[in-house]
C-alpha positions in Angstrom: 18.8 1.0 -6.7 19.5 -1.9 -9.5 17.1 -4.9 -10.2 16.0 -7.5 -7.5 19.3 -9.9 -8.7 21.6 -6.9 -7.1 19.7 -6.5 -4.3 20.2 -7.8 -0.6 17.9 -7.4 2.5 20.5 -5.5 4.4 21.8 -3.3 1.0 18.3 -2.4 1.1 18.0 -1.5 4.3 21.3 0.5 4.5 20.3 3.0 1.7 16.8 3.5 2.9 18.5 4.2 6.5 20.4 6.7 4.8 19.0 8.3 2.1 15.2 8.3 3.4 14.4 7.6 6.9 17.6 10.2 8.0 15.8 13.0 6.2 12.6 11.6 7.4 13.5 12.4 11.1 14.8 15.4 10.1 11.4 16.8 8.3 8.4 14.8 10.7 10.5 15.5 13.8 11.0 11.5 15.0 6.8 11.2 14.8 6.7 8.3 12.6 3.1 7.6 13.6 2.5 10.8 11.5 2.9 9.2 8.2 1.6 5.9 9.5 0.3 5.6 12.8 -2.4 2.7 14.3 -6.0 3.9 16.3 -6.4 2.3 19.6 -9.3 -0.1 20.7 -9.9 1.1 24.3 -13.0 3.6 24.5 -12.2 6.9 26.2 -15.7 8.6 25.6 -18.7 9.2 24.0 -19.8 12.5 22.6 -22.3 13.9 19.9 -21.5 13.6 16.6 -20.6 16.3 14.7 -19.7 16.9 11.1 -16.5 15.1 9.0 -16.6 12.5 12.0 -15.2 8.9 10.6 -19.0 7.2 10.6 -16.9 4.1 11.3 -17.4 5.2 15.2 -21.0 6.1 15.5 -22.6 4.2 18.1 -25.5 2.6 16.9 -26.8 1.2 20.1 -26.4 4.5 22.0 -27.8 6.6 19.3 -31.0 4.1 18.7 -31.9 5.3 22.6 -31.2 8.6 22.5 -32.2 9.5 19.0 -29.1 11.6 19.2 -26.5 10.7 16.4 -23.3 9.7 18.9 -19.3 8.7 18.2 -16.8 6.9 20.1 -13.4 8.4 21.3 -10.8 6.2 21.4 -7.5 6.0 23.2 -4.2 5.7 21.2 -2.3 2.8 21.2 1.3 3.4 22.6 2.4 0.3 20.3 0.6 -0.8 17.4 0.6 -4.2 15.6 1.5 -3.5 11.3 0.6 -6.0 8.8 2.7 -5.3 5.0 0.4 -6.8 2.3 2.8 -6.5 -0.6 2.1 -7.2 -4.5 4.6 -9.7 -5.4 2.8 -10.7 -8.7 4.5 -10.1 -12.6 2.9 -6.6 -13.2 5.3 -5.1 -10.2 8.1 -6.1 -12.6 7.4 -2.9 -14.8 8.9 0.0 -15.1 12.8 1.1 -15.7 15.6 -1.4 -15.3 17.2 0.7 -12.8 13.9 1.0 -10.2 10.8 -1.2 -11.4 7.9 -1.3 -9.4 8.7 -4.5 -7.4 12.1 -2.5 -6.5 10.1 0.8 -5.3 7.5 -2.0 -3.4 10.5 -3.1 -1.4 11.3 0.4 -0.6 8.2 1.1 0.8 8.1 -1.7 2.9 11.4 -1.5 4.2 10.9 2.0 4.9 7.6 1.5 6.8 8.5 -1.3 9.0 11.9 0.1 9.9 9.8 3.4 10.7 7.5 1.1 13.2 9.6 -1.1 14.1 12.1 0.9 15.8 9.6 2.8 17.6 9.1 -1.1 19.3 5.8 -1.9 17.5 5.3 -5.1 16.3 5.2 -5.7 11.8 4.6 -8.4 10.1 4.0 -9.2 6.2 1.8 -11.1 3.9 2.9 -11.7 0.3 0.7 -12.6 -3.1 0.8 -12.8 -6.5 -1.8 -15.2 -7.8 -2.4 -17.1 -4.5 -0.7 -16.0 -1.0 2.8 -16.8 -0.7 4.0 -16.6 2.8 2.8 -15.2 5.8 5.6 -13.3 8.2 4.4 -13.0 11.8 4.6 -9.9 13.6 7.9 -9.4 14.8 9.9 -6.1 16.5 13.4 -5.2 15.9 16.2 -4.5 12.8 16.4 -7.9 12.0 12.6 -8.2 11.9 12.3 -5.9 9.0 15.5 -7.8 7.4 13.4 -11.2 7.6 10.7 -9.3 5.6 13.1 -8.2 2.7 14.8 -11.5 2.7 11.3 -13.0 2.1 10.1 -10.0 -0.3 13.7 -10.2 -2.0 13.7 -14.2 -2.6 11.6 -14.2 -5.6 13.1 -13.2 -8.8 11.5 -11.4 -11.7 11.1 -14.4 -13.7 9.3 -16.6 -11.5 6.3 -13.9 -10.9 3.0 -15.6 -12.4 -0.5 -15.2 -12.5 -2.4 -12.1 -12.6 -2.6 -10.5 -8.9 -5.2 -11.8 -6.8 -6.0 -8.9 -4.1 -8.6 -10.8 -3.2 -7.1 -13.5 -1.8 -4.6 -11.1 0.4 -7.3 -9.7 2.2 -9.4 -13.1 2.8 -6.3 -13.9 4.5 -5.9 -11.0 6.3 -9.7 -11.0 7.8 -8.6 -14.2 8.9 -5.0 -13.6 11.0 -5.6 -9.9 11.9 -7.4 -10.4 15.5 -7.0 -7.2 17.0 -7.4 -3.8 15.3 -3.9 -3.3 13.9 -2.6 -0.8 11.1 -2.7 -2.7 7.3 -0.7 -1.5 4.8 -1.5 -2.4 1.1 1.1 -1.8 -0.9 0.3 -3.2 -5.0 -0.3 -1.7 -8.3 -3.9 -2.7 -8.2 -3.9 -4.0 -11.4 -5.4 -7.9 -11.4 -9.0 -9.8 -10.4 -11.9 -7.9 -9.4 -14.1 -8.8 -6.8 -11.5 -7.2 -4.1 -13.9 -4.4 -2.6 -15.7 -6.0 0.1 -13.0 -7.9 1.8 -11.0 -4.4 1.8 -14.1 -2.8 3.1 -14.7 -5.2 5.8 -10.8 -5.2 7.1 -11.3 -1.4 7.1 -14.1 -1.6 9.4 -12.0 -3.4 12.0 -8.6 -1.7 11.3 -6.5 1.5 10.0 -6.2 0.7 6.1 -3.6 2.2 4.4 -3.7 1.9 0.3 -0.4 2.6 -1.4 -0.6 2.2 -5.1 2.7 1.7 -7.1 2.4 3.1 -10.6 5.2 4.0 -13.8 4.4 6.7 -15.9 4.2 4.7 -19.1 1.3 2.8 -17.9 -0.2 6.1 -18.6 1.3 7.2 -21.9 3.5 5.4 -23.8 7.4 6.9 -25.5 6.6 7.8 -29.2 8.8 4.8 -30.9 6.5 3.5 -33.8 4.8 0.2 -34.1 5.8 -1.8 -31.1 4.4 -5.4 -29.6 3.3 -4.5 -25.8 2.7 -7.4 -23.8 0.4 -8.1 -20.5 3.3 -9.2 -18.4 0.0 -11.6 -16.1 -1.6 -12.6 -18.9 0.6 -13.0 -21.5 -2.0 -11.3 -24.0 0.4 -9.6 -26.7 -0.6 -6.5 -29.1 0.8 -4.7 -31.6 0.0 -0.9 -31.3 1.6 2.2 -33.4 2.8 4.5 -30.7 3.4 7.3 -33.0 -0.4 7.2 -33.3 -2.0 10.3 -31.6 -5.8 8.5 -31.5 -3.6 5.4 -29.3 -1.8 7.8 -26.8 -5.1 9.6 -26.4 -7.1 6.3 -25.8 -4.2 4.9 -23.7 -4.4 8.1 -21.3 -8.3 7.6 -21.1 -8.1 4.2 -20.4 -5.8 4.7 -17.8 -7.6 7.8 -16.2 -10.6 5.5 -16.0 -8.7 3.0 -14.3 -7.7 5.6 -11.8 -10.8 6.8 -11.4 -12.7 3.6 -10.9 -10.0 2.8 -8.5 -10.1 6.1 -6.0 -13.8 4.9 -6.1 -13.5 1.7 -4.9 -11.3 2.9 -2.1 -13.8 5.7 -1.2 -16.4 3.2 -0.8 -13.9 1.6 1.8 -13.7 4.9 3.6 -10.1 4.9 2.8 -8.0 7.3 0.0 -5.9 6.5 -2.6 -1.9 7.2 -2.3 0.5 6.8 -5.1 4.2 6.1 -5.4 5.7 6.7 -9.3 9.0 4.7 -10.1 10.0 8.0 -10.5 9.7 9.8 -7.5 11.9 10.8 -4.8 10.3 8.4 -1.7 11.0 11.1 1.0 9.1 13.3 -0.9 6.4 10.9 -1.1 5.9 10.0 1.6 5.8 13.4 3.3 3.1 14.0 0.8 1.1 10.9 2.1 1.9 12.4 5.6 0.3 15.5 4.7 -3.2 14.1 3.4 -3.4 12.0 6.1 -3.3 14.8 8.5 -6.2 16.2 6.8 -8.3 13.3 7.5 -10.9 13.8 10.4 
């Protein structure tokens, strides 16, 4: 795919009909719900708890009387409600002309609410940069997930500002999320702290999936000599010799910690880290995303 200016809702659409989600039948045998599926609200059954259970269920009323640590079962949803909670701000705007990180963004969302949405569940989208942009409500069908691209697609590169406020996303969230749906994050994570606790407490009440978008030069930079680099949110600009093996090395371990810091913020959340490189084939990762979530309890 070319830059945001070349692209349209239904050119997007199209290719990710072709090129992904045909392959992605083909390798999770039409179970979309493996790669992202919702967890019902209705309570089948209590039993004792026993180890790797999500603590997230433990009954604490049943457990207080019986002194016995218990966990709730829960029938599955036959339809879920999807919320899309997509990074819109000027750091997505990194990367390769050809696929930046807002392009890859767009992929993923397309690709997920065409995956639910055919399967007649209900998806709707919240974008932010600095502030929350627009709210979609949940809607089913083709045209649903074009009315999501058409939103995601409408602002060009040069009008992202501010630096990424997560924060506000998820305050918003808390408050339009009423029942427990499925709530996909989809952002480079890169922007104001102070996000934690709202993402912990919409994971308490819902299934919280974290999908970080990420270029391999963020990581380690091409050796081409002294070069000004630039904070595309705040507009702080530096000039760094890239040649410079003590740079790279402190550009990888500042990155690294970022990482780091990041898988534990999520882990405190009960939830785990995915990643999507500008570079990568999507099919492939999203198999891979399929794959550890399978090996969640």
């Amino acid at each position: 795919m070319t830059g945001t200016a070349a692209l349209t809702p239904e050119r997007v659409l199209r290719r990710i009909e072709w090129r992904v989600l045909r392959r992605l039948d083909g390798r999770l045998q039409g179970d979309y719900r493996t790669v992202f599926r919702g967890t019902g609200v209705d309570v089948a059954d209590l039993r004792e708890y026993q180890v790797g259970d999500d603590l997230r269920h433990v009954d604490w009323n049943v457990t207080a009387r019986t002194d016995v640590t218990h966990v709730r079962e829960f029938h599955e949803d036959r339809e879920v409600t999807a919320w899309l909670l997509l990074d819109g701000s000027a750091s997505m705007d990194f990367g390769p002309v050809e696929r930046r990180k807002h392009v890859v963004l767009a992929e993923v969302a397309a690709t997920v609410a065409q995956l639910l949405s055919r399967g007649g569940n209900r998806v709707g989208a919240l974008l932010f940069d600095s502030k929350v942009r627009e709210t979609v409500p949940p809607g089913s069908g083709r045209n649903q997930v074009l009315r999501i691209l058409a939103r995601l697609l409408a602002v060009v590169p040069a009008e992202r500002r501010g630096t990424t406020d997560l924060t506000a996303a998820l305050r918003a969230a808390l408050g339009i999320v009423r029942r427990r749906s499925l709530v996909v994050v989809v952002s480079d994570f890169l922007g104001e702290p102070g996000w934690q606790r709202p993402l912990g407490q919409l994971a308490r009440r819902n299934d919280v999936v974290a999908i970080q978008v990420v270029d391999r030069r963020e990581f380690e930079l091409p050796a081409a000599g002294m070069v000004y680099v630039e904070d595309a949110e705040t507009g702080e600009v530096i000039f760094v010799d890239t040649d410079d093996p003590g740079f790279q090395e402190r550009l990888r371990a500042g990155a690294g910690a970022r990482q780091a810091g990041l898988a534990a913020d999520l882990r405190s959340a009960g939830l785990e880290l995915f990643t999507v490189s500008t570079d990568e084939d999507m099919v492939r990762a999203l198999l891979r995303i399929a794959h550890l979530r399978r090996r969640r309890p």
